[in-house]
N, C-alpha and C positions, 0 to 999 in steps of 0.2 A: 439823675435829676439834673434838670438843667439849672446854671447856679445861682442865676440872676436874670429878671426880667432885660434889664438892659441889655444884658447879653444875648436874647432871645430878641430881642427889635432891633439890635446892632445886625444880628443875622440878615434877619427879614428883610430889611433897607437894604442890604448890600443884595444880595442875587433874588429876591423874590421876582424882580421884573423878568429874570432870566428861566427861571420852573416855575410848571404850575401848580407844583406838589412838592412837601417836603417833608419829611418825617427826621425826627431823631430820637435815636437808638440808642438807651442804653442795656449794654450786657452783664452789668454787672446787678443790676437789678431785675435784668427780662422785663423793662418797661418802654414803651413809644408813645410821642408826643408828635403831634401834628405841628410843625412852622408851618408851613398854609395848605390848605385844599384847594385844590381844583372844584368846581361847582358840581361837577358829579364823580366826585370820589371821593368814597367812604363817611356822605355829608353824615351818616346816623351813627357814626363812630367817633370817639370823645379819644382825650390825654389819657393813658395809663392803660391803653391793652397790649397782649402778646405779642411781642415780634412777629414770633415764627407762625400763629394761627393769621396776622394778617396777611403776612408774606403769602402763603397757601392759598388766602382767598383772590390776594388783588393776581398770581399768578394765574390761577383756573379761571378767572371769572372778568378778568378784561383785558390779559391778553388774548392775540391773534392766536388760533392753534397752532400753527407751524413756528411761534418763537416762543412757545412754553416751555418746552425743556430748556432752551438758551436763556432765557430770563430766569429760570430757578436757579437752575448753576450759579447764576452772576448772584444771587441774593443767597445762596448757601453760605449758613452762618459757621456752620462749621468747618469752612475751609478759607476766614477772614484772615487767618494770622500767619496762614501761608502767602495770601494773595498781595498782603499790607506788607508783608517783611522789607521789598526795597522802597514801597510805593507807596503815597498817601492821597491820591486819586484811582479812584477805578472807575471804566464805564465801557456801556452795553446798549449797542441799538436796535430795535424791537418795532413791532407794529402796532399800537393798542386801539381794542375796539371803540370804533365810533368817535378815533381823533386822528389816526393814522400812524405816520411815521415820530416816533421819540427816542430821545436818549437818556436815559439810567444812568445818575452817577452819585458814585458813592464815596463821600470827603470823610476821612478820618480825623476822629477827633481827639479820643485819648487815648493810649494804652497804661495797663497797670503795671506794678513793679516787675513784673514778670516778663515783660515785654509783651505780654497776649493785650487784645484790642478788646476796648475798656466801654466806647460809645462811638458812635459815628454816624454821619447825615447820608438821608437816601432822596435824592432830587430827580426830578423827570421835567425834562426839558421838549416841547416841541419842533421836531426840525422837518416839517414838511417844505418849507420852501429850502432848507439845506440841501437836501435830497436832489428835489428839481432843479436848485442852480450845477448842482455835483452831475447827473445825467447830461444835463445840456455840455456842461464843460468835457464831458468825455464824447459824446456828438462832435463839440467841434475838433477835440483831437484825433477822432479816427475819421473824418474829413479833410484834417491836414498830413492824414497818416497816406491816405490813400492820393489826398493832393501830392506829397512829396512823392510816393511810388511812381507815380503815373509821369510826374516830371522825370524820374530819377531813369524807367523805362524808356523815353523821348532819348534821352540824352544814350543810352544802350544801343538802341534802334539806331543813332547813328552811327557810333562807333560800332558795328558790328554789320552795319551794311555790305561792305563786300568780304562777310567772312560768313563760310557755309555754314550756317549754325545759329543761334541764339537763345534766348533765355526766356528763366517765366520764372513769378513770384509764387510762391503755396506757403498757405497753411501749416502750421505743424500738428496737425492731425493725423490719426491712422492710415489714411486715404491719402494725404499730399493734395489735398483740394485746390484750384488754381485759385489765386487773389489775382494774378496779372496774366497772362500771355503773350507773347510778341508776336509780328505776324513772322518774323522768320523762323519762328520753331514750326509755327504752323506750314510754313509755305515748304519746309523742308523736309515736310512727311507728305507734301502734294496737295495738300487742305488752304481753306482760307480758314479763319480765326474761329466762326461759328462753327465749320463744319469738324475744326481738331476736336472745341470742346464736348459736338455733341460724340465723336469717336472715341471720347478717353470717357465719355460719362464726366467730365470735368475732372478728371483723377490723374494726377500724373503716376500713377501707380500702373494703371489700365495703359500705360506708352510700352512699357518691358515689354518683352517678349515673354509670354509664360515658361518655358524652358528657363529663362534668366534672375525671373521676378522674384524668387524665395532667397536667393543669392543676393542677390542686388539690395535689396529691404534688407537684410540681416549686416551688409558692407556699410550701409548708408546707417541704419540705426549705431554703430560699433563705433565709428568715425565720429559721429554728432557727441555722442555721449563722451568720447575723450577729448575732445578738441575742437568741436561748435563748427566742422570743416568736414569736407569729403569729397572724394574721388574714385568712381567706377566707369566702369563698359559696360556695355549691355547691346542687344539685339532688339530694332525695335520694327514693325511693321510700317509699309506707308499704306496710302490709300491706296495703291496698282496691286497692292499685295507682296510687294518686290520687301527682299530684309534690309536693313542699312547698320550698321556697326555705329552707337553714339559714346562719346565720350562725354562725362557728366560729372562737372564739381559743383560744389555749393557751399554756401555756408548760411549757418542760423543767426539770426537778427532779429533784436531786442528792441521795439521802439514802440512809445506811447503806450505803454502795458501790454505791446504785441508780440505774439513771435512769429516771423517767418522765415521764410526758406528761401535765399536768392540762390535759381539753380543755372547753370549754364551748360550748354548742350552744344557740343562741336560732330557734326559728322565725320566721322573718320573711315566712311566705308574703303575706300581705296587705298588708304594706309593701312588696312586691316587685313584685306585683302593681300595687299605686297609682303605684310610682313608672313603670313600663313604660307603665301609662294615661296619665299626664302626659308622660313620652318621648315618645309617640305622640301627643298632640294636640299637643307642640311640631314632630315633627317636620312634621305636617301641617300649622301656621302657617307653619311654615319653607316648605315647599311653595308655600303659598298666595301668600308673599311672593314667591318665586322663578318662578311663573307672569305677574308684572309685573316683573320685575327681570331685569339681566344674571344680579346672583348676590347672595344676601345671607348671612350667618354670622355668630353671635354667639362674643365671645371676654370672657377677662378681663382688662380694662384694669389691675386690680389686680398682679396676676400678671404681665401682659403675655405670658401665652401662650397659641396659639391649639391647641386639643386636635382641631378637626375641619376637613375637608376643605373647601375652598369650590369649585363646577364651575359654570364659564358652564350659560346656556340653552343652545348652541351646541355644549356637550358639551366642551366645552376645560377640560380642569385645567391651573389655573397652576400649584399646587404642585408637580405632577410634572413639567412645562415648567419649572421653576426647582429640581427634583431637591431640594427640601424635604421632607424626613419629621417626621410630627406625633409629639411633641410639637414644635410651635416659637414663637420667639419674635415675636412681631408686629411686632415695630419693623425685624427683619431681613427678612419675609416682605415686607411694606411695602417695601421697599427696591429685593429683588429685584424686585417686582412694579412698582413705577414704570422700573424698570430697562429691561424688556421692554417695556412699552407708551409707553414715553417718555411721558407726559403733560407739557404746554403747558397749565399754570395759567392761566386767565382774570382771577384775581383778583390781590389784593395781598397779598403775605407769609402765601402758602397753604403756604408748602415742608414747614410743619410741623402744615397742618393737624385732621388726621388723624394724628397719632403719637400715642402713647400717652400723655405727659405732657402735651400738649396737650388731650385727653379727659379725662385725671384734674384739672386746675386750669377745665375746664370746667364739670364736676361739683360742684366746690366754687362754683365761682361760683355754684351755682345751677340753670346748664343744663340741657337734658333731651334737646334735641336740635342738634347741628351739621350743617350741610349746605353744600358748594362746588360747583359748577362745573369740569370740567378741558377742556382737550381733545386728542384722542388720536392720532399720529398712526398709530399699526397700522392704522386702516380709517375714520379721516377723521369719527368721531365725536363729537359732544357728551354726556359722563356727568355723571352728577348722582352726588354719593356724597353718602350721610346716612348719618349717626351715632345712633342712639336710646339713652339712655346709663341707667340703673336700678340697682339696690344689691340686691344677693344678703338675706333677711331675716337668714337664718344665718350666713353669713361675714362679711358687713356688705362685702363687694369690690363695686365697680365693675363692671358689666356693661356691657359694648355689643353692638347688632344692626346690622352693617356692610350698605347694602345701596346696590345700584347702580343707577340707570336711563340708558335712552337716552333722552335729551331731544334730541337735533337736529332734529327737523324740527317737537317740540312749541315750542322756540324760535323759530319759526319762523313760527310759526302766531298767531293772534291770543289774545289770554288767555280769551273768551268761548267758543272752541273747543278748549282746550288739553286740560283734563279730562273733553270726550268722546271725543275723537279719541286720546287717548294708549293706550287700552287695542288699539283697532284699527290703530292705524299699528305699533306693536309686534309684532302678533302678525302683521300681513303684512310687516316685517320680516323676524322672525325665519322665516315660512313662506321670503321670495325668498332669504334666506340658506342655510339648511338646504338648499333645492334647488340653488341654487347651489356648495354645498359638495360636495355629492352627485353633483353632475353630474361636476364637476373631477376629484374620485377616482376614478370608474367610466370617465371619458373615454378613458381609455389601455385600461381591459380590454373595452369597448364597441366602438370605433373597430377593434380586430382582427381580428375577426369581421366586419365592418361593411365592412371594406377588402375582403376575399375576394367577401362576397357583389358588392359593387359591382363589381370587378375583374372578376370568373366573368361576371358579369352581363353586361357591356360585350363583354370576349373569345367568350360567346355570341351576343350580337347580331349580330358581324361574320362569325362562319362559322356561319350559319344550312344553308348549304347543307353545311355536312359537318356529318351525324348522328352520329361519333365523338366528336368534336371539342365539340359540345354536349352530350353525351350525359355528357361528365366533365366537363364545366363544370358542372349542374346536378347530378352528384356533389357536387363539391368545396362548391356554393351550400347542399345542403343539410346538408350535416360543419356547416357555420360558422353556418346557422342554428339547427343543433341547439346548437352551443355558444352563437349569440346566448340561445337561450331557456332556457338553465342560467344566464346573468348575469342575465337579469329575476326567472326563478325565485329569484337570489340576490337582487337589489334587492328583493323581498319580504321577504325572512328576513334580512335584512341587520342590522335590531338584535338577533336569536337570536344572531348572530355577535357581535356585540358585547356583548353579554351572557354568552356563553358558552353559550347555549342549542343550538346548531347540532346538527342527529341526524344522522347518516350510514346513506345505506343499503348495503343489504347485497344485492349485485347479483351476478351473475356475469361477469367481466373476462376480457376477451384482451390482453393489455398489447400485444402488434406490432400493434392495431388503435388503444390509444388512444396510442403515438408515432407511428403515421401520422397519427393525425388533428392531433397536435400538428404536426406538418411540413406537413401539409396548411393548417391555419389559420395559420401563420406564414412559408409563402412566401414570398408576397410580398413581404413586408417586407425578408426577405433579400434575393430580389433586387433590391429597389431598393438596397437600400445594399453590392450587389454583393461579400457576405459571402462567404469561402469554408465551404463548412460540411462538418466531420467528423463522420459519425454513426458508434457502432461498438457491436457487441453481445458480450458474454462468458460463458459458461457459466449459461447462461439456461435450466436443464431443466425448468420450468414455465411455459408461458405465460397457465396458463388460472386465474386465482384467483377469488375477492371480496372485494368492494370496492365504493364509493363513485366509478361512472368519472368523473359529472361532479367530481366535487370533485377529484378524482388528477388532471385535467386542468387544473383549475383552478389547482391548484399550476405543473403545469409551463406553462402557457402565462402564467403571470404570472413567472417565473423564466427563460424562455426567451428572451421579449420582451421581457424588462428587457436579457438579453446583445448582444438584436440590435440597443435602445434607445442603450444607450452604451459600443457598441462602433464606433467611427469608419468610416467607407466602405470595405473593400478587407480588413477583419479577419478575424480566423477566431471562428467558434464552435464549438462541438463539442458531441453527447449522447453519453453512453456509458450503457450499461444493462449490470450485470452481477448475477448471482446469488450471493449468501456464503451459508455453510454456517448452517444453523438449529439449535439446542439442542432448538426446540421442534416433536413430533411433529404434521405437518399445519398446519403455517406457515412458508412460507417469507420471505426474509431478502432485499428486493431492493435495489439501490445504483442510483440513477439521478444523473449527473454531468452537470450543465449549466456549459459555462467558454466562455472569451472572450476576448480579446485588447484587453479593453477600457480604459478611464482608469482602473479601480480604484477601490479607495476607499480612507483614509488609515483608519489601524489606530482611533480614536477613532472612528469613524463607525460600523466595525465591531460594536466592541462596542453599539452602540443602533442596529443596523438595522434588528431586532425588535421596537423599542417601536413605540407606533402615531403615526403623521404622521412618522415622520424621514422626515428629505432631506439630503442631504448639502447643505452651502454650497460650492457649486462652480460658476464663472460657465458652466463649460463644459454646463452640462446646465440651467440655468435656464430655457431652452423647452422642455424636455422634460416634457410633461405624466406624472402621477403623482399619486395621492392621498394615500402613507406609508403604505397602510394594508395594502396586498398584501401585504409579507412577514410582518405579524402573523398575516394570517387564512390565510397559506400555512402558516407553521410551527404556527397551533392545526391546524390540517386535519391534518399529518402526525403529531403528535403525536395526536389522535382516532385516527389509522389505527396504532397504537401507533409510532410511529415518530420521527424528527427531520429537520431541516434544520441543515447546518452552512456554516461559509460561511469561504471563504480567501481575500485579497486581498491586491493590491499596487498602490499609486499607477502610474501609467503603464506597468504589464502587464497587467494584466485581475485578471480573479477568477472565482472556483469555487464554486459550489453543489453541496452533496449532500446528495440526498433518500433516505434507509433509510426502507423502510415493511416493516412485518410482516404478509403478509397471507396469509390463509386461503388451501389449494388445495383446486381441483377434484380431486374422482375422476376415475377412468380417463381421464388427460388422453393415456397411452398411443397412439398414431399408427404403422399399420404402416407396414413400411418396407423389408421383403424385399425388394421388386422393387430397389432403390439400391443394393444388395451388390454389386461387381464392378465398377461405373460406375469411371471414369477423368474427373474432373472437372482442368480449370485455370483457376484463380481470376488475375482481373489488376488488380491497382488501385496506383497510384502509395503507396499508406498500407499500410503492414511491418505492422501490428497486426491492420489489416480481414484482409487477405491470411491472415495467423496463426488468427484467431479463426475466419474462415471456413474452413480448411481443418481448423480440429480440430476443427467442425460436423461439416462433411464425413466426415473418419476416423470421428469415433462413430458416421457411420449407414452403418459399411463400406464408403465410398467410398474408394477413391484419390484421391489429392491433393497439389497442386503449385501454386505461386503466382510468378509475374513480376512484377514492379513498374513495368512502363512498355510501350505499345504497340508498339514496336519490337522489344522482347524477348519479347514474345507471338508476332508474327510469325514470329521464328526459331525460338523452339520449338516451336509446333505445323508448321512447315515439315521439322524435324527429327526429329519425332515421326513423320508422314507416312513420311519417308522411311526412319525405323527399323519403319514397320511398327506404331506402339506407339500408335494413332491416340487421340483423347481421345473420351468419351462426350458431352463439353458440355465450352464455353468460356464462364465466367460475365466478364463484363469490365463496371469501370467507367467510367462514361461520363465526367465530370470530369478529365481527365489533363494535365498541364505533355507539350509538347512535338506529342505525338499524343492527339485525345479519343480516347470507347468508339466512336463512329462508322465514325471511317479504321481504328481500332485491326478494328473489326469487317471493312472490304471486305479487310484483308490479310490477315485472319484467314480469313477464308471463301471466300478464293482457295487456302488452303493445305488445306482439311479437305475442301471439297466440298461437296455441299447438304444431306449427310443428317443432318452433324452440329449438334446446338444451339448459337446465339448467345444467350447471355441478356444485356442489359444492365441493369447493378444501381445505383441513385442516389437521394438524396437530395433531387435537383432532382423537379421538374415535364418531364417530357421529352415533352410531347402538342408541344412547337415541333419537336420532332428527329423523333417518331414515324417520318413518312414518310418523310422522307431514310434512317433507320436501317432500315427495313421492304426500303428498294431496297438498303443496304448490306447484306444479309443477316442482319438481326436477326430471331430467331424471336418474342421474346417480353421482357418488362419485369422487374422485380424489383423491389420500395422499401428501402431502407435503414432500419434496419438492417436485416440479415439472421437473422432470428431460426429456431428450427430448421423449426418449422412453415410456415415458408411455405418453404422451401426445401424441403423433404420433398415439397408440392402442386407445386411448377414442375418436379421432376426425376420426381417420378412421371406426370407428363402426361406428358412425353416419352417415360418409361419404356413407357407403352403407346400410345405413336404417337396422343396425342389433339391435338386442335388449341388450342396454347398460347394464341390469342387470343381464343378465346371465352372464356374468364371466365365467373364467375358475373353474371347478369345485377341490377342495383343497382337498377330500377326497376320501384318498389313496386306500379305496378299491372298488369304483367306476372308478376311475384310472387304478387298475389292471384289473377289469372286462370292458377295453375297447381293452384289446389287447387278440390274442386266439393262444394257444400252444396247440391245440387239435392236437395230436399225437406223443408227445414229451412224452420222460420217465424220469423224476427225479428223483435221488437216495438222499435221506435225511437223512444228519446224527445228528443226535441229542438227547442228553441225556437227556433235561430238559424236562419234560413233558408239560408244561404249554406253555413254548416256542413252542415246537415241533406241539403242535395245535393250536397256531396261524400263523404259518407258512405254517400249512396242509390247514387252511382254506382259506389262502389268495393264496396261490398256483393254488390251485382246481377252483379258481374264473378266473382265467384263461385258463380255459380247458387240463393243464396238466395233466398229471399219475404220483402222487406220489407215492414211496415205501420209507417206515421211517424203518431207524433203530436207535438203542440206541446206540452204540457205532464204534468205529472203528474199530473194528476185524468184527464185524458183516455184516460192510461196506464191507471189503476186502471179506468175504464169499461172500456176496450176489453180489458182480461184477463178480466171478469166476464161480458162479453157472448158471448166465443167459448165454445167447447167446449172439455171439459177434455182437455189433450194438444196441444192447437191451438199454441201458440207452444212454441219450444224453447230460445230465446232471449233475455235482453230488457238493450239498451243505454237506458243510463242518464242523461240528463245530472243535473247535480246544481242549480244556480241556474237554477229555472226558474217562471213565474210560474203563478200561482193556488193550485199545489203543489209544493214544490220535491219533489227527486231521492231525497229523505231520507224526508219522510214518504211518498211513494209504495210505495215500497218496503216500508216499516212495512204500507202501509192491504193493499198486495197477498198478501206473508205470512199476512196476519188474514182474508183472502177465505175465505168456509167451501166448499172445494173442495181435492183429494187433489193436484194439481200444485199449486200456489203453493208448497207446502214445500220443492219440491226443485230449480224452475228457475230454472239460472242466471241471476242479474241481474250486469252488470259495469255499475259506476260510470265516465263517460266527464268528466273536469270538469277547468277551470285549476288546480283548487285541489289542489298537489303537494305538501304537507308532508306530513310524519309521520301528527301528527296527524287529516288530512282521511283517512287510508288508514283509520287507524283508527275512525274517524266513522262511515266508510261499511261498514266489517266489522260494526260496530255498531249500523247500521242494517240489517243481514239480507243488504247486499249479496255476494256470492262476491268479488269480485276490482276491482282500481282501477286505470284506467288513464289515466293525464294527458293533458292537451288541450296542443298541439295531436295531433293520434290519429298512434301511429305505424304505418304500417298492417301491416307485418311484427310486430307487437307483437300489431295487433288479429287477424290472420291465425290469428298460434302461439293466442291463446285463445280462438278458434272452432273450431280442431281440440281442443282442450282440454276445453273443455265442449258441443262436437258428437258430436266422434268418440272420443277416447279415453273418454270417460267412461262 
């Protein structure tokens, strides 16, 4: 209550002229009283209602929408005694309906013993014309904002008249919007003032060069944010399209409630330019040096920090061997670096010769150059390190040029021979070393291939008289020499790979051909260390993509061979190949698992498998040859095939490789398969998985299906089968079994079915030792592991039409060529190798063609100009050949003035397998290119190609 009339007209009289509405509040009773109304507000409302019911109404019901929630807040009762604690004014400006703009304030009157707020006055003020004088006064300040710019710009404009360059004001907005331009920014990109801003879009964002821009915004934002200042380069376009190098400071500026951006822009193309030419013949000193040297790099002794990378000849980074990132300091880098090489001083009280403070009180002394002696135990060398020590003209710092040499066998040698012989002994050096390095690394992926062919080789010799028996040994010789001559093809392109240069082609793949070929070239190896091996396949509905097969090979036989490498005698491995679901239309999603039961590796190792040269320190695998460098150029390969390599490990359980590659499908990879509808198949293999995944093969292509897990219980059931009448269409069983193999599994099998039903057995091994034993048990026919659906689909439909399982498609190339006939075709052959050129004549002629050989390319160009036009239909190419190579022949024959030359096929026949040589040869006129050594299934399909289809 208020306490007194008097006190209620003392109010009034004092601020009524000022609100036109007053309310007082007390909370200690929940009652309000009007000091005065406005003529329409709340006239049908008297002394003594609710606070908070008026509060609610005059909120809803006459303010503006958009400052309702801000007007409640301010009049929230229950957050007074927070709002009051320093303050005994509050206020709140708002827009109320059908008066405009007002202010709410709210005067405290009492609080209780408590300190909480007791009553207090709610006034509403009209400031329409407040409003409008406050607008107008911000008008004329960003009028004298833009007046002062403009002078401020005037007075720029002079000062910077004859300096290539000038400035512009912007916005701090996302964009850099222009507020000013001068004409000399504009004239310095070739523009006048309208036509820069209609080029940037008025953006000084849109001046970078996009190469620059995500850089430059990220320098510019870093800068302003610590210190309202900044300084970058950039590249920026003119109007001719020519680039120019700007240099660009600024800084941010606060005025009349503004912020902008004063930027300043100096051309610097020609110093930019000088300084890139001077970059460049240092770097090329630096070169020059480092063609006599282990490694030389200059740093600043002043500083003491070294800003770039030093790399052996040798290709070894110590920095990244010592997990150093630049910027660092030299005296630590030093540090680590004696750490690793152990260096044995020859001299006296060298420990410090070479440190930094040692260089700087050498410098003062006068010095210009220091040079020691060490020697090394990593590889039994004598190095020379020299010092060349110089003074920056500008910074007035200390420079040194650190540079290394091998001086051991120059010590060695007499001093009248030291300074001839140094440059030669070095460089065959570094030749026996580089080979020797080279050899070490590739040892392990050479040696693979190397074992098969020599193994096949041997095991052919001795059964000369059984033609089966030779006949897959010379299989098997040529799988492993195709992959010997995909690792030479790599030892060629081997710095592409380390560079990052590597191309991948774009072939068409059967993946169940390149895991056999992976199980084919890594046999043996398992069986010498008498591994047991799990292969298994899952939801595999493509088998036909592209891809790159030598390189996908290349992954898994460097991955697969490292499992069979150190996984101890008697272990298991395992492939598993499954298909995941794809996002992307016409790519599929494949998971290839290679695991092991091997030593593991310790979780640190893990993480830098990937770099290039690790090796785990492990005594246990120390004769294990390895180069470090497989899992790098494995996981760039999959990554190239868009894909990854990830990898799980446990010390003394083995570990896990998995390869996801994304790779394009074949069209109509589609395979009938009606005839299999009905069949009654039982699968048998001791592995619950294989048995599972093959029988939900099986179900998809309509088969029935049932699986036993041991040869015993294959017996009973097809014995039971028999005798219910429910007989099976084929028994697939594997060979491999604890207890009973597929063999015995097979005679009790085939005492219970009879002769007409199929034995197939299905394995991982090499089973040419069991063939014949398993041929008299009753085995109709073979199977490879995995069990993918396409080959299972060809071995059930052979059967399906009573064809004979053991014939096979026949593998040799020149029974292959003598199935198809080019009788009356002419091919013109060019070839210098003798040796070559008759097995080419031989395997030609087996086809009914007309060869004419020549030896070279000039001979070629005679011999197309001498016959009649139409005479050749053909013409094989080699490419290195002498008086004319393969290249210009081709060019001089095109240009022959006769109506064939334009259209007959020439194919390119050469070693030279890169990328690039395909495209050489396309560009010299040739149609088509096909790598040496000649595959003849290859050369086959493109003489029906450019014979017959065409």
């Amino acid at each position: 209550m208020i306490r007194t009339d008097a006190l209620k007209e003392q109010i009034i009289a004092t601020i009524s002229k000022m609100y036109i509405s007053m309310v007082y509040i007390n909370l200690k009773d929940n009652e309000g009283f009007f000091i005065s109304k406005h003529h329409d507000f709340f006239t049908e409302y008297k002394d003594g209602f609710v606070p908070n019911e008026i509060i609610d109404i005059y909120c809803s019901e006459y303010i503006e929408g958009g400052y309702q929630a801000q007007v409640t807040e301010f009049l929230d009762l229950s957050s007074l005694d927070e709002r009051f604690a320093d303050k005994e004014i509050l206020s709140c400006e708002y827009r109320r309906l059908g008066i405009g703009w007002c202010r709410g304030t709210l005067f405290l009157q009492e609080k209780d013993e408590d300190g909480k707020v007791a009553s207090f006055i709610f006034a509403v003020q009209i400031i329409d014309e407040e409003k409008a004088r406050g607008l107008e006064l911000q008008r004329k300040i960003a009028e004298a904002n833009r007046k002062q710019i403009q002078d401020l710009s005037m007075q720029l404009e002079t000062i910077l008249g004859g300096i290539n360059g000038g400035f512009h004001v912007e916005h701090m907005d996302d964009n850099y919007t222009y507020a000013y331009v001068s004409e000399h920014v504009a004239e310095c990109f070739g523009y006048n003032i309208a036509e820069f801003i209609e080029a940037t879009n008025g953006s000084a964002v849109n001046l970078i060069h996009e190469d620059d821009r995500q850089r430059v915004l990220e320098e510019i934002n870093l800068e302003l944010e610590a210190k309202n200042m900044y300084s970058t380069k950039f590249r920026a376009k003119t109007k001719d399209g020519s680039v120019k190098w700007i240099m660009n400071t600024g800084k941010k500026v606060e005025e009349y409630g503004n912020t902008y951006l004063y930027s300043f822009y100096l051309d610097v193309t020609e110093l930019e330019m000088a300084n890139r030419k001077l970059e460049k013949e240092r770097k090329q000193y630096q070169e020059a040096l480092m063609d006599d040297c282990k490694f030389a790099f200059v740093f600043d002794v002043t500083e003491g920090v070294v800003e770039e990378e030093f790399i052996l000849t040798d290709g070894f980074n110590p920095m990244r061997a010592m997990g150093l990132k630049l910027p660092t300091e030299f005296d630590s880098l030093l540090e680590n670096w004696f750490a690793i090489i152990k260096p044995q001083f020859t001299e006296d009280n060298v420990q410090n010769i070479i440190g930094r403070q040692f260089l700087l009180n050498k410098f003062a002394e006068g010095e210009r150059k220091v040079e020691f002696e060490f020697f090394v135990d990593r590889d039994g060398s004598v190095n020379r390190i020299i010092g060349l020590l110089s003074q920056d003209e500008e910074t007035g710092h200390v420079l040194a040029c650190i540079i290394c040499y091998d001086v051991t066998e120059i010590r060695e040698k007499e001093k009248r021979t030291r300074m001839a012989l140094r440059g030669a002994y070095e460089a065959a050096q570094y030749a026996n070393q580089a080979k020797s390095d080279f050899m070490s690394r590739m040892s392990h992926d050479i040696r693979t291939p190397m074992n098969a062919i020599i193994g096949m080789t041997t095991i052919a010799g001795e059964h000369l008289d059984e033609p089966a028996r030779v006949k897959d040994c010379l299989n098997k010789i040529s799988v492993s020499s195709r992959h010997l001559l995909s690792l030479i093809n790599e030892v060629l392109d081997m710095s592409k790979i380390e560079a990052g240069k590597l191309e991948l082609k774009e072939e068409k793949i059967n993946l169940s051909e390149i895991i056999d070929n992976l199980l084919l070239i890594t046999r043996q190896q398992i069986m010498d260390k008498n591994h047991t091996l799990n292969v298994n396949i899952s939801n595999v509905e493509h088998e036909h993509v592209f891809g790159d097969s030598q390189r996908m090979l290349q992954v898994f036989i460097n991955l697969f061979s490292n499992a069979i490498k150190y996984t101890p005698d008697g272990g298991e491995i395992g492939i598993s190949v499954s298909e995941k679901r794809s996002s992307l239309q016409g790519i599929g999603c494949f998971e290839f698992i290679f695991s092991d039961t091997g030593i593991g590796m310790s979780k640190e190792f893990v993480k830098k498998i990937f770099e290039p040269f690790a090796r785990a320190e492990d005594a246990r695998i120390s004769k294990i040859q390895g180069t470090g460098l497989g899992m790098v150029i494995a996981k760039t390969i999959a990554q190239m095939m868009n894909g990854d390599i990830t990898v799980e490990s446990t010390e003394g359980e083995g570990s896990v490789f998995t390869v996801t590659l994304n790779l394009k499908l074949q069209e109509n990879e589609d395979v009938s398969y009606e005839e299999l509808k009905g069949m009654n198949v039982l699968v048998v293999d001791d592995d619950e998985d294989t048995c599972i995944n093959a029988c939900s093969m099986l179900n998809s292509l309509g088969v029935e299906s049932s699986y036993v897990l041991g040869g015993r219980e294959a017996i009973d059931r097809t014995k039971k089968a028999v005798e219910a009448k429910e007989e099976f269409s084929a028994v697939i069983i594997d060979w491999k079994m604890p207890k009973m193999d597929g063999v015995d599994t097979a005679k009790g099998v085939r005492a219970n079915i009879g002769k007409d039903v199929p034995i197939i057995i299905f394995s991982a091994y090499d089973w040419s030792d069991i063939e014949a034993e398993a041929h008299a048990a009753g085995v109709d026919a073979f199977m490879s592991k995995p069990l993918f659906k396409s080959r299972l689909i060809n071995i059930l439909k052979s059967f399906a039409v009573a064809s004979n399982p053991g014939d096979g498609e026949q593998s040799d190339s020149i029974r292959s060529a003598k199935k198809v006939d080019f009788t009356g075709y002419h091919i013109l052959l060019a070839e210098d190798n003798e040796l070559n050129a008759e097995i080419a004549i031989e395997i030609l002629k087996t086809t009914g063609v007309n060869v004419t050989h020549v030896w070279n390319g000039q001979e070629a160009v005679d011999k197309m100009a001498e016959v009649e036009e139409g005479y050749y239909n053909l013409i094989l190419m080699d490419v290195q050949m002498p008086v004319m190579n393969g290249y210009d022949a081709t060019r001089e024959i095109r240009s022959l003035d006769r109506k064939d030359v334009k259209n007959i096929p020439i194919i390119a026949m050469t070693a030279n397998a890169f990328a690039e040589d395909v495209a050489t040869a396309h560009a010299a006129g040739m149609n088509e290119h096909m790598a040496k050594p000649i595959d003849i299934g290859q050369l086959i399909e493109g003489m029906n190609k450019w014979l017959l289809e065409a």
